[in-house]
N, C-alpha and C positions, 0 to 999 in steps of 0.2 A: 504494500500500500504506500502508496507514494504525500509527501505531503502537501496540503493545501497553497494552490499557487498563491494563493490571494495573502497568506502569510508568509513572514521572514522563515526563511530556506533556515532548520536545526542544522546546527554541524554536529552531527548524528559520531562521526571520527570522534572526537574534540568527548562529547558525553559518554563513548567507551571506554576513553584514558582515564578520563573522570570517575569510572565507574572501579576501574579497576585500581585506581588509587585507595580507592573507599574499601574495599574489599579488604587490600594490602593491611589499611590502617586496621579493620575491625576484625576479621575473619582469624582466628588462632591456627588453625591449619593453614593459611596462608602465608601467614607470618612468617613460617620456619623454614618454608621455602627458598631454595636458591639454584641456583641457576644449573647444577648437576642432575637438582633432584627433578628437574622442569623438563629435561633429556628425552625420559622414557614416553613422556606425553606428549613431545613435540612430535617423535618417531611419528605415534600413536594416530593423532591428528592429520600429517600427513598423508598416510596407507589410508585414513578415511577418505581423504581428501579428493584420493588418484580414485576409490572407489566410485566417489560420488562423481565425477569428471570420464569416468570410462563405463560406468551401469547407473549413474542414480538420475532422478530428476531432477528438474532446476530449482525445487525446492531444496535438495539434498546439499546441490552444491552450493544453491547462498547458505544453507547451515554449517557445510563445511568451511567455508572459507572464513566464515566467524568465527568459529574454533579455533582457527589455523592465526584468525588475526588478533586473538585472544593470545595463542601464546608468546607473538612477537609483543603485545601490551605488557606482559607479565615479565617478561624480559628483561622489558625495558624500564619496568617499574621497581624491578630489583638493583637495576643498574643506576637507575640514580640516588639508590641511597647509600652508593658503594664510598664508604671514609672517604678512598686514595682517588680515585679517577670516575668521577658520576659524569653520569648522561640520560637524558631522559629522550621518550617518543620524539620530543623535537629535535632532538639532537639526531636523532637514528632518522629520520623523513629528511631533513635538511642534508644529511650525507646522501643517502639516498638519490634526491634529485639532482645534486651536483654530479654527481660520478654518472646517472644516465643521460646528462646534460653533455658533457663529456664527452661520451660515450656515442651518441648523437650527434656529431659535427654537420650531419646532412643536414637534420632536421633544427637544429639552433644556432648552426653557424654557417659557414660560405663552402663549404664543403658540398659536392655532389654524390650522391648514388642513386641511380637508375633500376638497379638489378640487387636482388639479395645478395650475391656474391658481393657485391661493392661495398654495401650495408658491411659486411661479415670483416671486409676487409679494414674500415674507419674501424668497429669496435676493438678488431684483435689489436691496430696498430693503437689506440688509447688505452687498450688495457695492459697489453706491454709496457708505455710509458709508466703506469699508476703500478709497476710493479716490479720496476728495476733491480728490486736486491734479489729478485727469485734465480737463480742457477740452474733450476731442471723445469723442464714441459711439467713435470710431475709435483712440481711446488704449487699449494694451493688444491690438490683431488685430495677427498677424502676418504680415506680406507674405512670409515663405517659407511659404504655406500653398500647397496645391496650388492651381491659380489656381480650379476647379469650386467646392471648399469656401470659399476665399477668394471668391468673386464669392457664394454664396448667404450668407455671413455678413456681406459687408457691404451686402446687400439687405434685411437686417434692422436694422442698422445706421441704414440711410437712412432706412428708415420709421419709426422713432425721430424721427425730424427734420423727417418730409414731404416727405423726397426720392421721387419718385415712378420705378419702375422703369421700363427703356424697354417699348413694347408688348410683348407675344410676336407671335412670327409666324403668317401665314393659310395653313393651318390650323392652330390647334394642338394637339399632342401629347394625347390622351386619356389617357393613361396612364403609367408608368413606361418600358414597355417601347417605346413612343412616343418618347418625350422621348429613349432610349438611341438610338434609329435616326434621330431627326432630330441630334442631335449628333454620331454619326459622318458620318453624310452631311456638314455643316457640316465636319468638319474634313475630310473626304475633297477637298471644294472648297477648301479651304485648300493642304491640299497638291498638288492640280491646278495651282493658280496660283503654288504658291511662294510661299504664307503660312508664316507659322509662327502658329499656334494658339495655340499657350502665351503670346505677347508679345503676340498680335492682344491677346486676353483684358486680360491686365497691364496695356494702354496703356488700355485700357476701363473698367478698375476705378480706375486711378488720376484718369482725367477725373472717375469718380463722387466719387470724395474729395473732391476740390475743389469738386464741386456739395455734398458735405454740410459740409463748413466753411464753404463761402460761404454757404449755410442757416442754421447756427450762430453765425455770425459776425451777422446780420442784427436 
């Protein structure tokens, strides 16, 4: 429900910081929270998220996405009451726009792109800048990614480098729905033998690391 044009437009943003300050202050479970223990709920919120975004309704996903903006609020409300180094929502919005401001040369500055590739090219050449002390492709991924997303991001990674991926196998997958049926099978055989999937994966991704810093390194 949208609100009354004929009245001043709520800053609806502005009364969730609001709200989740009030909470901060009154709530005794909320209180003892901190930013570690806010982890397993951010995951959590998340995996709903992609739910709601890939099966739910568009009711699911403005629910999700409150959630999801709940936990960046809570975050951010722990952070500004940190002794040494505080910052609050406005602090986290106002970086925010700068860095996509940035990041955007087409669209806020004299800069041109035409084509997504062009696009792709301003952002990586701005985020390169904003990120000079990094040493490896690999500074910046996170190893708690799901290990699927984590192994195809750092296969892009490699080829940055000319790290070359291992073969696919004979035959392979024509399709999406392919590639889903040879990869349960694949873990199905994992689980026959008393693999674990998820480590098999890990211990593979982290061999490729080290083929792309010795890469790097050369």
């Amino acid at each position: 429900m949208t609100d009354d044009p004929r009245e001043p437009r709520r800053d609806h943003l502005r009364e969730a910081a609001e709200t989740m300050r009030a909470v901060r202050d009154r709530c005794v479970w909320t209180q003892r929270i901190d930013h570690a223990d806010l982890v397993p709920y951010l995951q959590e919120e998340a995996a709903e998220l992609v739910d709601a975004v890939e099966a739910g309704t568009r009711a699911d996903l403005k629910e999700e996405l409150g959630d999801l903006l709940w936990q960046v609020l809570f975050h951010a409300e722990i952070a500004s009451r940190d002794e040494t180094d505080p910052f609050d929502i406005d602090d986290v919005a106002a970086a925010l726009a700068e860095k996509m401001i940035r990041r955007h040369p087409h669209v806020f500055g004299a800069a041109v792109a035409t084509t997504p590739d062009e696009v792709l090219i301003h952002w990586n050449a701005a985020k390169a800048a904003e990120k000079r002390t990094r040493t490896s492709v690999l500074d910046g991924v996170s190893m708690h990614m799901p290990s699927l997303a984590l192994a195809q991001k750092m296969l892009g990674k490699a080829a940055q480098v000319g790290v070359t991926p291992p073969p696919p196998p004979t035959p392979s997958p024509a399709d999406e729905a392919e590639l889903g049926e040879a990869l349960l099978a694949l873990v199905a055989q994992a689980r026959e033998a008393g693999w674990d999937a998820e480590r098999a994966l890990r211990q593979r991704l982290r061999a490729l690391a080290e083929d792309v810093r010795a890469a790097e390194s050369r």
